[in-house]
N, C-alpha and C positions, 0 to 999 in steps of 0.2 A: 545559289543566288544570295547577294546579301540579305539579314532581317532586314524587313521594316521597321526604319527607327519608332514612328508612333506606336506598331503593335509590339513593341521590344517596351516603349517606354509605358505603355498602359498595362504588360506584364508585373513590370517592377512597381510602379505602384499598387497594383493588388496585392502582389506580396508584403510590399509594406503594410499596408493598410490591414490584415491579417495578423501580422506581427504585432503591429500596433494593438490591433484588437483582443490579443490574447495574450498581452503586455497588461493590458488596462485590467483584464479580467482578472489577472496574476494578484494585483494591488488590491484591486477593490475585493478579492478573497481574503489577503492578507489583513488588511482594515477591518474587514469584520468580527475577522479570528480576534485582534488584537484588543477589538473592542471589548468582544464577547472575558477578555482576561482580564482587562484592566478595570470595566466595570463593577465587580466586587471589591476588587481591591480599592479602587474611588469609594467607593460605597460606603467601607468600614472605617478609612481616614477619611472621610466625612462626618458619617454617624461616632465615630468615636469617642471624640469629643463631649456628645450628647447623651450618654450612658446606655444610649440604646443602640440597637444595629439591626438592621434588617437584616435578615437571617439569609446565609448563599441560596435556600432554596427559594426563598422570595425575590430574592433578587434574580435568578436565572426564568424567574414564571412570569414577575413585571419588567424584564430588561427594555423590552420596547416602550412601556409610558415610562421607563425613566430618564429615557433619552429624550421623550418629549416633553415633562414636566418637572423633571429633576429630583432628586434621591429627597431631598427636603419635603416637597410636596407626597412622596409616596412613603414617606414614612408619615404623615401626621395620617392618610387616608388609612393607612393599617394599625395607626392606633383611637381612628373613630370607632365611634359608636352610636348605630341609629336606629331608629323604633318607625315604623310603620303600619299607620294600622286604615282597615278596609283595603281590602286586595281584589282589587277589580282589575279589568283590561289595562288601564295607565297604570295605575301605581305595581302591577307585576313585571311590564316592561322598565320602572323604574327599579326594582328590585334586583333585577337581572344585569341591568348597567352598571350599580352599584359594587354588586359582587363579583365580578368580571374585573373591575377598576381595582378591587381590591381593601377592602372596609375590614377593618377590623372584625367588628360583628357585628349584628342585622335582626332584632326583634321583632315578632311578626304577630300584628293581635285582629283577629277576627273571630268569632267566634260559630260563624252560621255556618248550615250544615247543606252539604252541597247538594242539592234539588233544581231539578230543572235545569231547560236546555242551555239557559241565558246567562249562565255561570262557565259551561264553557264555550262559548262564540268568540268571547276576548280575552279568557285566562286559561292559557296555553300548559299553564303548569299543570293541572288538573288531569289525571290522567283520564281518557273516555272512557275505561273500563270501570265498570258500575260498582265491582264487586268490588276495586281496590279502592273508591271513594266512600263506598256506604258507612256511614256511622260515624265520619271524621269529619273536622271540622277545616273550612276552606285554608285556616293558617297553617293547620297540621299537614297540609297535603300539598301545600307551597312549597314550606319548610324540607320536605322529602324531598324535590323536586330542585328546587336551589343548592342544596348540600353537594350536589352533583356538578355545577357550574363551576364552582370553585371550594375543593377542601381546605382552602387555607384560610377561610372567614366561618367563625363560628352563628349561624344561624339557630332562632330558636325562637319559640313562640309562647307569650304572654297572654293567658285568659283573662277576660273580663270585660265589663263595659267601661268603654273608652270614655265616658264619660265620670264615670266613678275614680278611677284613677286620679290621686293627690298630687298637690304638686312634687311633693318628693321625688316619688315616682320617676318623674321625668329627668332629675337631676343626674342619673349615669348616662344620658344621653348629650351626644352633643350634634343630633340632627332629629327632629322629630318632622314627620310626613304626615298629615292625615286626608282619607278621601272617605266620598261616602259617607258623611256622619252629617247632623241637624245642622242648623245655621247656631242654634246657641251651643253646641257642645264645641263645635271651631272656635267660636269666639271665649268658650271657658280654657281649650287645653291651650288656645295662645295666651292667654292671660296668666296661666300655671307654670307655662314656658321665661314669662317676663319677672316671673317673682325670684327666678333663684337666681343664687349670688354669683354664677356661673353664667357664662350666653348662651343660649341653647334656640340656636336655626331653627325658625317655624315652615314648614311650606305646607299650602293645600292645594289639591289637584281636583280638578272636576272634567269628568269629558262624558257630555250626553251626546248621543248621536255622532255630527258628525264637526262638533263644539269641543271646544278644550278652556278650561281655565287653570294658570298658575296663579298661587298667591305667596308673596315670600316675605316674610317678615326677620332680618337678621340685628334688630334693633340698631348698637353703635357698632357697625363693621368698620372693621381696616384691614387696607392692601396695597398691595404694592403691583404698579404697572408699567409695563417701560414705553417711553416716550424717546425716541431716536436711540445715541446711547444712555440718556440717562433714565436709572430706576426712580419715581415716586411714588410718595408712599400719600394713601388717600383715603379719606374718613368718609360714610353716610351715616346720616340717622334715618331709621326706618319707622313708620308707624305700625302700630297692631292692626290687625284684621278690622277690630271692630273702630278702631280711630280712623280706617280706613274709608271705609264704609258708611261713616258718618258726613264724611264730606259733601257739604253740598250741592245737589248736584248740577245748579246754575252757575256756579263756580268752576267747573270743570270747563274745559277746551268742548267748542262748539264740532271739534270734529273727534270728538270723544268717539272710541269704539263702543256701538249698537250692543254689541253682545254683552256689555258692561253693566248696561242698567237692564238686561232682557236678565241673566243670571242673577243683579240683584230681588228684583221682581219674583221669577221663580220660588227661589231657595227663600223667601218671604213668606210666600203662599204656606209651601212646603213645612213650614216650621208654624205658621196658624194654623194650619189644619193637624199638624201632629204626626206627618209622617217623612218618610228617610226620603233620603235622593233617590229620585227614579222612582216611588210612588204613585207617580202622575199618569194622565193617560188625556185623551181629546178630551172626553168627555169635560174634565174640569176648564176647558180651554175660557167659556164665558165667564168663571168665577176669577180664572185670571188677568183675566181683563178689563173685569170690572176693579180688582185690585192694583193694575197698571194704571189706569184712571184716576184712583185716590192718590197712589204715590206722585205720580205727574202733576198734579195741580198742587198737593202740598210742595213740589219742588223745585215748580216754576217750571217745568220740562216739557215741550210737545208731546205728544203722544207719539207721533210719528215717528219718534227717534227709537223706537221699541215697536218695531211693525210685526203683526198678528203671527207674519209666516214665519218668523224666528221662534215667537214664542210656541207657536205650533209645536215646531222639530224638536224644543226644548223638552217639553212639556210629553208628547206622543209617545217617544219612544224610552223605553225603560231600560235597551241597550245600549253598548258603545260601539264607534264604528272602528274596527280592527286596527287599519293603516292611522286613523288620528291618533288610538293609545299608543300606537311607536310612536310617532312624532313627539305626544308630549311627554313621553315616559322619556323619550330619548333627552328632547333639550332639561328636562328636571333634573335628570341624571346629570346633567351636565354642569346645570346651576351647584346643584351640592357640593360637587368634586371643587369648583370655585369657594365656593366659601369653609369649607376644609381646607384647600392647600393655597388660600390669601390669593391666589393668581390668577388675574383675569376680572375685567369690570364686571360684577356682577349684576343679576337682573335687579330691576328696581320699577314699581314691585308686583305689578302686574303681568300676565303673558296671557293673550289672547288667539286662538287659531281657531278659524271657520274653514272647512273644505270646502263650502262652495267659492268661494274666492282663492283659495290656497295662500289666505295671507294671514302673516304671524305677526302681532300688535303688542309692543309692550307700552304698558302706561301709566305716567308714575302719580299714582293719585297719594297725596299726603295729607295731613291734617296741617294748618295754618303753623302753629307750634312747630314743626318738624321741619 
């Protein structure tokens, strides 16, 4: 009997279509291999030019962000250099973004000694056995623990109080991170940051509970963004922490984020009474509220914009909630890598995130002048 022409012709399209299939597969192996060659050799008549070169073994370990942000951007990230200090739940998962991405090198300043359960709930680096943390201090044991993520970034750790620290100091950096420290020692190491003759990225991170704050201060940045096909090139001026914060806060947007003026309040209290972030517990809950009181009426502001059960969750717990430090360790990590390698609008200059709404707020509070 004759075929059947349709099951003759549903035959030969299979086959084709199989052909085709392992035709395509053929190329898109080819493409890769081709890539994986040609990518060094880009690299070096790229970087030639510029006295420097990223080295074939960096190039073979970052080949994938080079393809997403270009040989330019991944050579300034491995010739930064950033300082870090309080290593809590956020700023560890920033550490780890960082070193991953590929940073030159990574200074690490804490100096307390690891006690208690609540050091490790959020900072993963820390190993649970007792015997290998006993006597070492939380940056030395970071430090150990990062070295392993990526050996191509020299990690290393800086004693002392963050506060004592001169401006000089800060001048081999060209990112400084700080969390965990008083309201005036933030407001002194940005001010130490603004004196040298060099720009040197401020950011601070706070994340209590299940609250996050970014603060970013990159004074005159420039970048460059693309717009259809063309690239422009684009100026902010930033204000400091503490010009920040100055701002009035009747002046601000009526639908200003809550958690704005809840974490000014706190970190208030926190620094009249003499002690660090996360000091706090309920019990202080009426003294801070009687102090949200003062501040409101000096600033024209409802009360109600700073309601009791925020400052509660603020204030109560002395932990962080796991999943918010990725989130904000992740988008900070990401901020950085922007203002290192110029590409990509960066934040400006606030970043807010509450898990019980699961919404991220950035808001740009500036001083009048700026």
């Amino acid at each position: 009997m004759p075929a059947n022409p349709k099951q003759e012709y549903g035959q030969n399209l299979g086959l084709k279509m199989l052909l085709c299939h392992a035709e395509e597969e053929e190329i898109a192996q080819n493409a890769v291999t081709r890539c994986r060659m040609l990518i060094p050799m880009f690299v070096r008549l790229q970087m030639g030019t510029e006295g420097e070169q990223l080295t074939e073994q960096e190039t073979a370990i970052y080949d994938r962000q080079i393809r997403v942000w270009g040989v330019d951007a991944q050579r300034r990230l491995s010739k930064s250099n950033v300082f870090v200090s309080g290593l809590k739940g956020t700023s560890v998962e920033f550490c780890k973004n960082i070193i991953l991405a590929g940073v030159g090198s990574l200074t690490l300043n804490d100096d307390r000694l690891v006690t208690g359960e609540e050091l490790l709930l959020a900072n993963f680096l820390i190993p649970p056995d007792e015997d290998t943390f006993r006597g070492k201090s939380v940056a030395e044991l970071c430090c150990d623990s990062l070295k392993d993520f990526n050996p191509m970034v020299s990690v290393s750790v800086k004693k002392g109080d963050l506060a004592n620290f001169d401006a000089d100091f800060f001048q081999e950096f060209d990112i400084v991170v700080v969390s965990c420290c008083s309201l005036s020692t933030k407001k002194s190491v940005n001010a130490k940051c603004r004196k040298l003759p060099k720009r040197v990225a401020f950011y601070s991170v706070e994340c209590r509970d299940s609250c996050g704050e970014i603060f970013v201060d990159l004074q005159n940045y420039n970048y460059c963004k693309k717009k259809k096909e063309e690239t422009i090139e684009c100026e902010l001026q930033y204000p400091s922490f503490e010009e920040a914060i100055a701002v009035p806060w009747k002046s601000l947007p009526k639908r200003m984020s809550k958690l704005y003026f809840a974490m000014r309040v706190v970190e208030r209290y926190e620094d009249l009474e003499g002690r660090n972030p996360g000091e706090t517990s309920v019990d202080d809950l009426p003294n801070v509220q009687k102090l949200r009181k003062e501040l409101c009426e000096a600033q024209c502001l409802n009360e109600a914009q700073i309601p009791d059960s925020l400052l509660k969750r603020l204030i109560a717990s002395g932990g962080e909630f796991p999943p918010v430090c990725a989130i904000i360790g992740g988008i900070l990590g990401q901020e950085v890598i922007k203002a290192i390698s110029g590409k990509g609008d960066p934040l400006k200059n606030f970043f807010f995130f509450d898990a019980m709404d699961g919404k991220g707020i950035i808001e740009d509070i500036s001083n009048v002048n700026s």
